[in-house]
N, CA, C and O of each residue as an XYZ file, in Angstrom:
772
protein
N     -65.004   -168.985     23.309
C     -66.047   -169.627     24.111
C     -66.602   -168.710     25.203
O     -67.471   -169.132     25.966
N     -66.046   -167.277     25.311
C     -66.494   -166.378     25.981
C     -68.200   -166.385     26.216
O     -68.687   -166.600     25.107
N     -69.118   -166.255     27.079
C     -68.709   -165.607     28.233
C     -68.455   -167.073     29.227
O     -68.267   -167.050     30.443
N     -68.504   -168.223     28.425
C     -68.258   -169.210     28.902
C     -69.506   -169.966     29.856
O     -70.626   -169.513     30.094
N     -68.991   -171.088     30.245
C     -70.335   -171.876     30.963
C     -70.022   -172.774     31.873
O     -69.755   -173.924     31.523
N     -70.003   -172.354     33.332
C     -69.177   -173.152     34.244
C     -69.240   -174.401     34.750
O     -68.622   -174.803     35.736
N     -70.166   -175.161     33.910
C     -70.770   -176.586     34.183
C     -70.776   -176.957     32.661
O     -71.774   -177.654     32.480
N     -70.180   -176.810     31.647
C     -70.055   -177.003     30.271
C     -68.679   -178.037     29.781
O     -68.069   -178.669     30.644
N     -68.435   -178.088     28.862
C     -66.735   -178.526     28.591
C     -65.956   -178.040     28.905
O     -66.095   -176.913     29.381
N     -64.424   -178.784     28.776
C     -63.426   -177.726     29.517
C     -63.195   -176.664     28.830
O     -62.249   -176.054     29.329
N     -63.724   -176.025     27.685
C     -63.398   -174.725     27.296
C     -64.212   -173.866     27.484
O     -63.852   -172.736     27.157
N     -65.198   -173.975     27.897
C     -66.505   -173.091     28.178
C     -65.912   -172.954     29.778
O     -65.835   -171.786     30.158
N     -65.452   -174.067     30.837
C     -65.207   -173.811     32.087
C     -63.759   -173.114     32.037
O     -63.678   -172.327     32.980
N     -63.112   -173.124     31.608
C     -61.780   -171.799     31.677
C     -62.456   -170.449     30.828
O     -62.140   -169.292     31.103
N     -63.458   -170.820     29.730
C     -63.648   -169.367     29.821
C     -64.039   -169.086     30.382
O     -63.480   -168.016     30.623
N     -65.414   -169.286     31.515
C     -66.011   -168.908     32.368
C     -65.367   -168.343     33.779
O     -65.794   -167.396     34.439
N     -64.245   -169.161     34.059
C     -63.455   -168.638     34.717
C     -62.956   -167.380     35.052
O     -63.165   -166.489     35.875
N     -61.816   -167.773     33.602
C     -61.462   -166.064     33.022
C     -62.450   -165.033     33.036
O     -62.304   -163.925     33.553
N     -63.528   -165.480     32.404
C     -64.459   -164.386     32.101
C     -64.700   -163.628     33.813
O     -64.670   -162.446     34.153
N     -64.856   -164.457     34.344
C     -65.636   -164.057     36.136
C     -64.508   -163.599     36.466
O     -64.926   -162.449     36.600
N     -63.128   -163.485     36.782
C     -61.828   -162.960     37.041
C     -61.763   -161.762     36.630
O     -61.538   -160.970     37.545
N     -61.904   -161.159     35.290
C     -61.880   -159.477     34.523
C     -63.365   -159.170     33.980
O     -63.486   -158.516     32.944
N     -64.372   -159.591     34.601
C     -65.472   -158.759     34.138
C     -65.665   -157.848     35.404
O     -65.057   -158.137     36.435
N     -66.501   -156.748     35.353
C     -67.193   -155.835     36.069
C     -65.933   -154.759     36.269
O     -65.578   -154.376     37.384
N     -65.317   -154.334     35.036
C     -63.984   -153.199     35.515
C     -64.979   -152.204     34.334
O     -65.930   -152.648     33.688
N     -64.421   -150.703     34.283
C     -64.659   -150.233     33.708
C     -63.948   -150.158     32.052
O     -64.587   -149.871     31.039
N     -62.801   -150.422     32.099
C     -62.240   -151.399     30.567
C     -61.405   -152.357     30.305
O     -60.680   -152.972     31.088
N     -61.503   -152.449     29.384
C     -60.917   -154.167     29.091
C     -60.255   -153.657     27.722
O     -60.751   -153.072     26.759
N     -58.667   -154.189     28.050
C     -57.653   -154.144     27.085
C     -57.402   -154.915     26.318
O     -56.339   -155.220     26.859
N     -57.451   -155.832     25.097
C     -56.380   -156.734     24.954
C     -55.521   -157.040     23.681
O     -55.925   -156.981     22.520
N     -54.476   -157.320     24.032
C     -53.119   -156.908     22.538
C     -53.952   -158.234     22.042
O     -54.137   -159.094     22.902
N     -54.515   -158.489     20.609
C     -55.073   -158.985     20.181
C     -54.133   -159.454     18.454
O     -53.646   -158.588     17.728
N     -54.094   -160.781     18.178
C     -53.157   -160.891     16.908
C     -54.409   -161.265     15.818
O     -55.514   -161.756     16.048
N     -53.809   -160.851     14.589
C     -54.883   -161.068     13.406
C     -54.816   -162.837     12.854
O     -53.719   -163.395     12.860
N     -55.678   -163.362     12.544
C     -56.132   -164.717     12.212
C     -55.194   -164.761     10.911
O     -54.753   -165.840     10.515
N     -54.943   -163.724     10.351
C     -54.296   -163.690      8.709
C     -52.869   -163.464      9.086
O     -52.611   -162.620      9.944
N     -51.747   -164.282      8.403
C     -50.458   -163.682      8.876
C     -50.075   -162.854      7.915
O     -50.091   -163.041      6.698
N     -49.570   -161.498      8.806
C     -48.932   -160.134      7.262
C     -48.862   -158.895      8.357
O     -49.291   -158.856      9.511
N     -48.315   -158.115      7.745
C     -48.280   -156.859      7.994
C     -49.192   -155.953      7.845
O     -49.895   -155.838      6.841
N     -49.247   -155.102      9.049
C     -50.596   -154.419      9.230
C     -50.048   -152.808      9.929
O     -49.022   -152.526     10.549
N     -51.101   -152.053      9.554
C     -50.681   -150.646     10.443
C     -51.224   -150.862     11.831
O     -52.375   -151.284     11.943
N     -50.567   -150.635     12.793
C     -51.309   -150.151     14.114
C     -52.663   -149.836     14.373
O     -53.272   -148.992     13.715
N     -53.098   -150.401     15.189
C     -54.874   -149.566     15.436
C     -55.614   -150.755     16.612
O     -55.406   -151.940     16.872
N     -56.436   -149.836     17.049
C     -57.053   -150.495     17.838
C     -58.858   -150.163     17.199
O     -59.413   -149.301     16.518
N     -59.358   -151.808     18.130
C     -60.480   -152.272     17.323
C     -61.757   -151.936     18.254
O     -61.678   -151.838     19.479
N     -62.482   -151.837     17.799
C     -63.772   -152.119     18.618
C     -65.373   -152.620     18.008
O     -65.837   -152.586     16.868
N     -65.833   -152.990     19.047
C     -67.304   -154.160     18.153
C     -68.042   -152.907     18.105
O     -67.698   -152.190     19.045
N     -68.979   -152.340     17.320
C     -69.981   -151.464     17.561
C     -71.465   -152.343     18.091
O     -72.410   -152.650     17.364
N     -71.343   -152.569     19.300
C     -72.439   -153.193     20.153
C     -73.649   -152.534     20.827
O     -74.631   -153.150     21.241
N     -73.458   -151.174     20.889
C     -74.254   -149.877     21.192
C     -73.618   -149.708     22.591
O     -74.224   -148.985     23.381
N     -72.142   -150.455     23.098
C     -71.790   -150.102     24.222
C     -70.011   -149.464     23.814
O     -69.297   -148.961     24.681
N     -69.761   -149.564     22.969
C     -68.349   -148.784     21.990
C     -68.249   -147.405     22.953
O     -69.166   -146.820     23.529
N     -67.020   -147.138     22.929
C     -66.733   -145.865     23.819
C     -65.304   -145.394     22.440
O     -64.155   -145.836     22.438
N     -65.733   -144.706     21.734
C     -64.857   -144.141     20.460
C     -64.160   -143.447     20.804
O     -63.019   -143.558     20.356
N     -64.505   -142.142     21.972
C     -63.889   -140.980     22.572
C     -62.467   -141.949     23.059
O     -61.285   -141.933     22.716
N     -63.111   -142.609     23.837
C     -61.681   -143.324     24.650
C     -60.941   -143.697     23.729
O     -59.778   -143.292     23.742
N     -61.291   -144.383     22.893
C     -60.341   -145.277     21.921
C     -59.405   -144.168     21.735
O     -58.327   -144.465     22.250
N     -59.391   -142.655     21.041
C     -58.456   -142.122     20.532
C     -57.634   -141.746     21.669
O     -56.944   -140.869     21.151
N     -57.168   -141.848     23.134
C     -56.712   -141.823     23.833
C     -55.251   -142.641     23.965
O     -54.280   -142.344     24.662
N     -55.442   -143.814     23.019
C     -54.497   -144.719     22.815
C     -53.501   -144.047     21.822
O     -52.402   -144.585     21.687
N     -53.788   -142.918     21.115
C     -52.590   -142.602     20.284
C     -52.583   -142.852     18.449
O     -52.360   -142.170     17.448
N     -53.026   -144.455     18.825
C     -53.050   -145.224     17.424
C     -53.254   -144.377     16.329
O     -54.033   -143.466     16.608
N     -52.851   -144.356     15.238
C     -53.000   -144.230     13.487
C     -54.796   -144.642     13.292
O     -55.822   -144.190     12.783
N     -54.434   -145.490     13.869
C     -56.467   -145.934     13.491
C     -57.003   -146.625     15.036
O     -56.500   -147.293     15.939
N     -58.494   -145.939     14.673
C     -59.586   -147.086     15.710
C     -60.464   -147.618     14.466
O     -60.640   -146.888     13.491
N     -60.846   -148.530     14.516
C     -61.760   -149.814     13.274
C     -63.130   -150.287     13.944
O     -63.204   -151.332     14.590
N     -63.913   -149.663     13.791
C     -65.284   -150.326     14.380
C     -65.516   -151.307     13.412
O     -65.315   -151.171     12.206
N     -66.018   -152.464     14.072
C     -66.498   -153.687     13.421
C     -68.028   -153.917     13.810
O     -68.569   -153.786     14.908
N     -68.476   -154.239     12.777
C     -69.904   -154.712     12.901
C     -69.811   -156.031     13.351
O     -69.069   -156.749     12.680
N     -70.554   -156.708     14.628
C     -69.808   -158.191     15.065
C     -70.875   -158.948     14.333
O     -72.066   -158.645     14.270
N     -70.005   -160.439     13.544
C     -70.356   -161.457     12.921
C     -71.132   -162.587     13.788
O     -70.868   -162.815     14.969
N     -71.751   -163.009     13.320
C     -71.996   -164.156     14.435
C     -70.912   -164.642     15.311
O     -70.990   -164.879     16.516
N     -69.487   -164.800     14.226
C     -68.533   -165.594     15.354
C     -68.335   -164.968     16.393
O     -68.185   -165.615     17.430
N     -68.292   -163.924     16.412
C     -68.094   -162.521     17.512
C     -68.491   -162.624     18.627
O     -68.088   -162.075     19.653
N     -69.179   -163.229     18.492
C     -70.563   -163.396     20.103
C     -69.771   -164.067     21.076
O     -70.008   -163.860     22.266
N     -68.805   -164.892     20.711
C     -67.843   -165.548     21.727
C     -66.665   -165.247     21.671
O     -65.910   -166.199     21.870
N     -66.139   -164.180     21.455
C     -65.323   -162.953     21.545
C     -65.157   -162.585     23.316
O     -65.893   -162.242     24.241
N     -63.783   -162.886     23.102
C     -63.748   -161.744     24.757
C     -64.340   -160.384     24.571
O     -65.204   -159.809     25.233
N     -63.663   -160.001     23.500
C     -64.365   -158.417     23.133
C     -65.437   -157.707     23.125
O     -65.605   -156.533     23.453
N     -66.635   -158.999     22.467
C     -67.738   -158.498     22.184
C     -68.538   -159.089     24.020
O     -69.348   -158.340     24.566
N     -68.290   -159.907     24.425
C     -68.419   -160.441     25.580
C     -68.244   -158.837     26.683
O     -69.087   -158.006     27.021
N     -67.028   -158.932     26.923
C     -67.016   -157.563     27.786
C     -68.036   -156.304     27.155
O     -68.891   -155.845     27.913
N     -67.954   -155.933     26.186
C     -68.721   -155.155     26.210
C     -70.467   -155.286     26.369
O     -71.281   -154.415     26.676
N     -70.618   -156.347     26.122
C     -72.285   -156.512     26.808
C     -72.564   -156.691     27.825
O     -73.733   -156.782     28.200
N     -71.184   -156.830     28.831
C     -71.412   -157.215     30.119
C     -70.665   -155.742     30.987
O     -69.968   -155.724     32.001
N     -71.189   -154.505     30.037
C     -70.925   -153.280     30.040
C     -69.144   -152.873     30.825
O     -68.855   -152.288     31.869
N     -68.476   -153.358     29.991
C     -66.912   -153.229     30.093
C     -66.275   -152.089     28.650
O     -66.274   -152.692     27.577
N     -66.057   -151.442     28.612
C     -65.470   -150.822     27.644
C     -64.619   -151.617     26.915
O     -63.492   -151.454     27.384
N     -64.601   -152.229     26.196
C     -63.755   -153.089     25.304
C     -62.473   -152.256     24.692
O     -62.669   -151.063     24.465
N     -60.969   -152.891     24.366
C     -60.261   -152.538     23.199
C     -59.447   -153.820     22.669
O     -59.048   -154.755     23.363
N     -59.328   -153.694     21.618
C     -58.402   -154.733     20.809
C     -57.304   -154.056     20.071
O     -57.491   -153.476     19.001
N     -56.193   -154.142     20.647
C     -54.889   -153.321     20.242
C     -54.002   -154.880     19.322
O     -53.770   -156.055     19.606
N     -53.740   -153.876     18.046
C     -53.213   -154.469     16.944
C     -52.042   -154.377     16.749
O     -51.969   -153.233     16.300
N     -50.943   -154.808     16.764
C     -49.594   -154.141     16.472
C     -49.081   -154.821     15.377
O     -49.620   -155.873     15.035
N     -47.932   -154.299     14.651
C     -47.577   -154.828     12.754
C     -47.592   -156.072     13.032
O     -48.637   -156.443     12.497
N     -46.985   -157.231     13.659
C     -47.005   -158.618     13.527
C     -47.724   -159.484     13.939
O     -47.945   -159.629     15.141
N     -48.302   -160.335     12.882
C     -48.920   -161.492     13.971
C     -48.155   -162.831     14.610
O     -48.370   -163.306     15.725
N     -47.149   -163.343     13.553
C     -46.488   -164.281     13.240
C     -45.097   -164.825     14.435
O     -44.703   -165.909     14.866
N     -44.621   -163.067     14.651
C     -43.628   -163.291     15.143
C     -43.545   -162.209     16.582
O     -44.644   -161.654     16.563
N     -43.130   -161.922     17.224
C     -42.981   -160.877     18.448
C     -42.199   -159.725     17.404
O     -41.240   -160.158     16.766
N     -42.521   -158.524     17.251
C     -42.055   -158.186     17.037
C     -42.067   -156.884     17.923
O     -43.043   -156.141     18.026
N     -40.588   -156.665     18.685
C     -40.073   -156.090     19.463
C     -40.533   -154.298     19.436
O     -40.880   -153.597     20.386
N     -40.385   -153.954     18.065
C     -40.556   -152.211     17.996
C     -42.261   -151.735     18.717
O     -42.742   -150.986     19.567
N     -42.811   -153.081     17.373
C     -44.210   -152.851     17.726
C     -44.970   -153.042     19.012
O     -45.951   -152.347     19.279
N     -44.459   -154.102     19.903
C     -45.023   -154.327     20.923
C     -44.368   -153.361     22.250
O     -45.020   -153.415     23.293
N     -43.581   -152.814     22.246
C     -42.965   -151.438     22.435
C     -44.393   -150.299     22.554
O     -45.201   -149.888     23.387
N     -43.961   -150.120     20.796
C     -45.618   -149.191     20.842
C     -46.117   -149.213     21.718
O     -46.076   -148.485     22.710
N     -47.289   -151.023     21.193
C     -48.360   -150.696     21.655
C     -48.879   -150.906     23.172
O     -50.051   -150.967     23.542
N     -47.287   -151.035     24.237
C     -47.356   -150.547     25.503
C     -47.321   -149.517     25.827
O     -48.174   -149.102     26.612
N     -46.349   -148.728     25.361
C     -46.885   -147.202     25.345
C     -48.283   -146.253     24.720
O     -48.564   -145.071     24.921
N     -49.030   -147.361     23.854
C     -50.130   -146.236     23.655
C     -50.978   -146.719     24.735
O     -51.932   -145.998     25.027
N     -50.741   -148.273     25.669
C     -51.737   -148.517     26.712
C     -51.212   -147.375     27.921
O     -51.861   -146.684     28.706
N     -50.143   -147.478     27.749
C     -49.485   -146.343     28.794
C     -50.766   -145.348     28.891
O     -51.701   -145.303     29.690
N     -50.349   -144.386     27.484
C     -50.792   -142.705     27.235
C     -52.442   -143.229     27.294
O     -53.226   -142.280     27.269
N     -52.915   -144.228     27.348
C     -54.618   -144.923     27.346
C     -54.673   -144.510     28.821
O     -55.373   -143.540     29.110
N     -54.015   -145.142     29.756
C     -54.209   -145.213     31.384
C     -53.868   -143.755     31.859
O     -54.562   -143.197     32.710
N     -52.864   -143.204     31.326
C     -52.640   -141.644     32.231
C     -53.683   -140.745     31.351
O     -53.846   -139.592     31.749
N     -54.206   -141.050     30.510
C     -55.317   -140.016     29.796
C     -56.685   -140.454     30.697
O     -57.602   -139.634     30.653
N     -56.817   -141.192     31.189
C     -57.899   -141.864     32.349
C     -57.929   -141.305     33.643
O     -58.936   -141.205     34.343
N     -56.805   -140.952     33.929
C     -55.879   -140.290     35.653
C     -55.776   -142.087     36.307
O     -55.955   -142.260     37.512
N     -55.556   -142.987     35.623
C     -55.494   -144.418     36.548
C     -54.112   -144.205     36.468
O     -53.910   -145.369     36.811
N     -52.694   -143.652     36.287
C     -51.338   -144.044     36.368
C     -51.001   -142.508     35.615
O     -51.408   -141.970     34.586
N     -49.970   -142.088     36.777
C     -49.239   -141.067     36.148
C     -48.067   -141.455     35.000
O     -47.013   -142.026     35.281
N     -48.476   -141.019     33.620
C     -47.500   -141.727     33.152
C     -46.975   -139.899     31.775
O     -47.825   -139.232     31.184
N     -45.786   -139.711     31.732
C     -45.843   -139.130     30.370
C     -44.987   -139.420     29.053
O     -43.973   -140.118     29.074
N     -45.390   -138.944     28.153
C     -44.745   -139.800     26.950
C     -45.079   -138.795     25.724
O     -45.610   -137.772     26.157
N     -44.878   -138.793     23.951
C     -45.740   -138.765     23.503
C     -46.814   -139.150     23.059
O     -46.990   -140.368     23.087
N     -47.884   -138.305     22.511
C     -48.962   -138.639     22.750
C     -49.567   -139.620     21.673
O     -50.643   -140.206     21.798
N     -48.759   -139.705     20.656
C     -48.824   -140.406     19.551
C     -50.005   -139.860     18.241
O     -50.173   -138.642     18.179
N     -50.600   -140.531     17.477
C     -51.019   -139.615     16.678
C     -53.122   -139.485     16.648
O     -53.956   -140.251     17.130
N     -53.270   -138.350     15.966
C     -54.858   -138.174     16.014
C     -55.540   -139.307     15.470
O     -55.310   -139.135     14.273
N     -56.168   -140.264     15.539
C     -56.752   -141.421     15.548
C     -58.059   -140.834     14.288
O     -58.916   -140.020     14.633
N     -58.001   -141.415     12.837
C     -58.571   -141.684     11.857
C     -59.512   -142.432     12.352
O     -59.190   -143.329     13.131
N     -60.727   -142.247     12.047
C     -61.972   -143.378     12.665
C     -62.402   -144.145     11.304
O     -62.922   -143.488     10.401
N     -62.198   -145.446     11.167
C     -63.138   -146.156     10.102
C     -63.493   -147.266     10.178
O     -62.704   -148.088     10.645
N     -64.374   -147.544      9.888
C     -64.937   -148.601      9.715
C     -64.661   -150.251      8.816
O     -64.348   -150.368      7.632
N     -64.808   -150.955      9.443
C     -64.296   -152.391      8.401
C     -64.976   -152.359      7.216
O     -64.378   -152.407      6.141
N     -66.213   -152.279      7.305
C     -66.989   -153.050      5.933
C     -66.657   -151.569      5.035
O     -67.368   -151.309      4.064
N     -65.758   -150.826      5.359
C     -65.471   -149.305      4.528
C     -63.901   -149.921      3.627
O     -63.288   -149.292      2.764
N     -63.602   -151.149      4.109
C     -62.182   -151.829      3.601
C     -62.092   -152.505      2.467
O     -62.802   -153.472      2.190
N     -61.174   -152.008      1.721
C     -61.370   -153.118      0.550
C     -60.392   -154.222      0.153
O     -59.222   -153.921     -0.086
N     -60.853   -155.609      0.062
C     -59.841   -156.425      0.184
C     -59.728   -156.621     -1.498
O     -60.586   -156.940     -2.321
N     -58.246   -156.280     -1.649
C     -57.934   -156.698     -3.421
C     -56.728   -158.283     -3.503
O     -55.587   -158.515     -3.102
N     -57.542   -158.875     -4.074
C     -57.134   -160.599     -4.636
C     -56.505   -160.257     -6.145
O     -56.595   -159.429     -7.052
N     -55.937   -161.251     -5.843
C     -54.825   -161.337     -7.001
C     -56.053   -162.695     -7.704
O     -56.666   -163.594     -7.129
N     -55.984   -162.207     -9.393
C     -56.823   -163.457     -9.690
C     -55.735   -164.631    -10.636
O     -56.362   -165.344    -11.420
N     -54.445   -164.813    -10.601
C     -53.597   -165.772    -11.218
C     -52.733   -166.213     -9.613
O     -52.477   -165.492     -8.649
N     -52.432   -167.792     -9.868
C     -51.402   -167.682     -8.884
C     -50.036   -167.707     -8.980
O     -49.841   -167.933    -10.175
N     -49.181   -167.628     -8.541
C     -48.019   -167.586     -8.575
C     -47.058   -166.762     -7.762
O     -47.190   -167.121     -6.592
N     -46.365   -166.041     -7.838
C     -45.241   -165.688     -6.826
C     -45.412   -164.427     -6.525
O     -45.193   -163.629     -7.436
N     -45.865   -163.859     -5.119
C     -46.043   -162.537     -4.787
C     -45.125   -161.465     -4.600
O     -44.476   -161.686     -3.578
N     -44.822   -160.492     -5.101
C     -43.783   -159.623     -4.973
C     -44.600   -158.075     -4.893
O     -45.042   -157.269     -5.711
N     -44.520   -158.177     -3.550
C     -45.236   -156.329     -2.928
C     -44.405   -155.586     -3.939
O     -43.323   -155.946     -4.404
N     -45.087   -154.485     -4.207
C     -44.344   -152.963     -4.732
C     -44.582   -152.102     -3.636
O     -43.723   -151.315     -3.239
N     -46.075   -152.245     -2.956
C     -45.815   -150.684     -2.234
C     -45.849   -151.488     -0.574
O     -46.129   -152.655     -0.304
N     -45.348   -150.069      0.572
C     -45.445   -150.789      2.036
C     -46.797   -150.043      2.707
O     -47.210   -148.889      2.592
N     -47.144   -150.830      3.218
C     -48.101   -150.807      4.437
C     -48.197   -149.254      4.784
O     -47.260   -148.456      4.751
N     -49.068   -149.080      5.006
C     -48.746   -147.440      5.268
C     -49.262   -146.310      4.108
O     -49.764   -145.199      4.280
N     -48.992   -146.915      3.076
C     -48.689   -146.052      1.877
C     -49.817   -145.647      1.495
O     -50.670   -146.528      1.378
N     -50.202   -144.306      1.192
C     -50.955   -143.934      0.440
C     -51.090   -144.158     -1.051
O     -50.096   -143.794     -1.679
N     -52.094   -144.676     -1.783
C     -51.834   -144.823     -2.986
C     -52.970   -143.997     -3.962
O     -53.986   -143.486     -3.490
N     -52.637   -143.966     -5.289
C     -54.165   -143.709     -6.033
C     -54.550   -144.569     -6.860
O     -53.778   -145.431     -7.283
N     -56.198   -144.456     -7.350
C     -56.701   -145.994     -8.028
C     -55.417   -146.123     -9.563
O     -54.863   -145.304    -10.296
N     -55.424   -147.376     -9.451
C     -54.223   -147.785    -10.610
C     -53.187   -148.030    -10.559
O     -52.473   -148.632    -11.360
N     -52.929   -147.488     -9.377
C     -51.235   -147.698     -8.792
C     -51.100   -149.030     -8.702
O     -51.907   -149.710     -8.070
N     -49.952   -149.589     -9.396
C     -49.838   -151.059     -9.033
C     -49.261   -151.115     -7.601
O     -48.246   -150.533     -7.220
N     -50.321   -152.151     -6.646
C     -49.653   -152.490     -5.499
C     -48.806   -153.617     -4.847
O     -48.449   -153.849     -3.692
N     -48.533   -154.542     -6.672
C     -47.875   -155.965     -6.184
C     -47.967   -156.304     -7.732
O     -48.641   -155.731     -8.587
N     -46.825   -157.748     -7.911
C     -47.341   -158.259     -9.055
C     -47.181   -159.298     -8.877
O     -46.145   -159.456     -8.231
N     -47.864   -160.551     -9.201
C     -48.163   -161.871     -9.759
C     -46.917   -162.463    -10.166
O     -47.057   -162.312    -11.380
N     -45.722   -163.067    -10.030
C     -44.634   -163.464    -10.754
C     -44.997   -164.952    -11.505
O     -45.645   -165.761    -10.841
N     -44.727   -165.184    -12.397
C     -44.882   -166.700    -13.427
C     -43.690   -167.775    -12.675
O     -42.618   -167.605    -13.255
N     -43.614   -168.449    -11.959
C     -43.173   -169.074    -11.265
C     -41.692   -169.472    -12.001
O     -40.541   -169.257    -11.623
N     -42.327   -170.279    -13.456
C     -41.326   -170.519    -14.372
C     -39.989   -169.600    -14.940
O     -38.790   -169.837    -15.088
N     -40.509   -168.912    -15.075
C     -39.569   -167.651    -15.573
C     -39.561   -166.086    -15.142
O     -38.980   -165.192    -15.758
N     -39.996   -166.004    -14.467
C     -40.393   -164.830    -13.282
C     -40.989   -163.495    -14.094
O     -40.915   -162.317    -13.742
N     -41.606   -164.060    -15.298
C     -42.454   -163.398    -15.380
C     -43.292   -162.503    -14.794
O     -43.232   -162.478    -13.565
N     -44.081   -161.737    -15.338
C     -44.990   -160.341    -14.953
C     -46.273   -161.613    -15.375
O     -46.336   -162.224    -16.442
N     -47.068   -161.733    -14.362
C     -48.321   -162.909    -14.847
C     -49.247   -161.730    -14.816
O     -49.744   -161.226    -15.824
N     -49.417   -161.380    -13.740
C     -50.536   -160.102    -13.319
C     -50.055   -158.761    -12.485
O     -48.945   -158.791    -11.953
N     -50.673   -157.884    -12.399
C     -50.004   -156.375    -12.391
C     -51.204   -156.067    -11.368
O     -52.299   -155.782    -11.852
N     -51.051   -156.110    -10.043
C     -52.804   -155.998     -9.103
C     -52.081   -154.365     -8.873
O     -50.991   -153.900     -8.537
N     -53.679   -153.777     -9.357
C     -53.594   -152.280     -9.013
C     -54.521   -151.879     -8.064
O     -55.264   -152.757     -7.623
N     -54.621   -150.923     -7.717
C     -55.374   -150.396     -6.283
C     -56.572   -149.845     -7.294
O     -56.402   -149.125     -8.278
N     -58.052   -150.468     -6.703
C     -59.091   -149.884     -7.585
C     -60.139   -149.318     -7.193
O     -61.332   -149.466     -7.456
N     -59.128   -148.142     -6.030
C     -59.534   -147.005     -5.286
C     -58.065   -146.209     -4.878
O     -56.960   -146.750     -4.855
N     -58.311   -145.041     -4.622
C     -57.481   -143.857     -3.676
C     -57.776   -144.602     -2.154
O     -58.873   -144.863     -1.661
N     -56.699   -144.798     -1.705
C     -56.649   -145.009     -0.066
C     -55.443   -145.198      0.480
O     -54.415   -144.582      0.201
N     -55.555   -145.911      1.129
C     -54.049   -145.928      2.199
C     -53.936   -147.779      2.286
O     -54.852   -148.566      2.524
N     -52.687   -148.033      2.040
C     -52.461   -149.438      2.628
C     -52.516   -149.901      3.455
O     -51.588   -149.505      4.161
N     -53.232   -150.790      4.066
C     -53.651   -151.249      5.141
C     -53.327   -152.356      5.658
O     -52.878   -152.170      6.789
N     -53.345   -153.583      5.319
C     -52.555   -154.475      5.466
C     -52.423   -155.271      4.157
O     -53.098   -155.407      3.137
N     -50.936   -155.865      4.769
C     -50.328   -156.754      3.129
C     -50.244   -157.905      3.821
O     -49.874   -158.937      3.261
């Protein structure tokens, strides 16, 4: 309900709130969880709004930064919100959505760490984590299983694969059958399962 509306419903008046509390800084952080529950690589996000600051992003360390082209829903985005209200936006991703998971959220305080002392806002040192891959969403390819039945990953998150490689198979519920054999139908890297 970002940027919110302070004479509106009560969700437009707490966003509005919030919103008036952290706007006018020069960036805006936030550990952000995915709508889909699964496993994911690390990365931080950003809207390409014509106000995106990419340089910064790789400052965080991350495996990936993900520019997104924003959807309509977007528009009421803290994310896309700060950045039109000229805030440097980030959306930091870490492997879980579902559950806290301890290693990752670890991380991805330390890549806000190595984010803030690469700024000079906090003396901080650490490593620096890794050279930040730039890509794009609509560059992603989402592969569906077309039978249903019982999912059993073959490869992990992370993994580089080539087109054909099976990356999961379909189990027959009944007899645990091989129903379907989903192969990767491109060269890339696993991205999320």
């Amino acid at each position: 309900m970002f940027p919110g509306y302070n004479k509106g419903e009560t969700t437009q008046r707490i966003a509005s709130g919030v919103f008036a509390e952290i706007s006018g800084y020069e960036y805006g952080i936030q550990f952000a969880s995915n709508y889909i529950p699964g496993e994911f690589v690390p990365y931080v996000r950003i809207m390409t709004t014509g106000y995106e600051d990419v340089e910064s992003a790789k400052s965080f360390g991350l495996p990936y930064i993900v520019l997104r082209n924003p959807h309509p829903y977007d528009t009421t985005t803290l994310h896309y919100n700060w950045q039109i209200w000229e805030t440097k936006a980030f959306s930091i991703f870490t492997n879980q959505t579902e559950t806290i998971d301890q290693k990752g959220a670890t991380e991805a305080v330390l890549n806000v760490l190595n984010f803030l002392a690469s700024k000079d806002i906090i003396e901080f040192s650490s490593h620096k984590g890794y050279i930040s891959s730039i890509i794009n969403e609509s560059d992603m390819i989402c592969v569906k299983s077309n039978t249903a039945g019982i999912f059993q990953k073959i490869t992990e998150t992370k993994k580089t694969v080539k087109k054909g490689e099976i990356l999961a198979n379909i189990l027959n519920p009944l007899d645990c059958s091989i129903a379907e054999e989903i192969k990767s139908p491109v060269n890339g890297t696993i991205f999320f399962t």
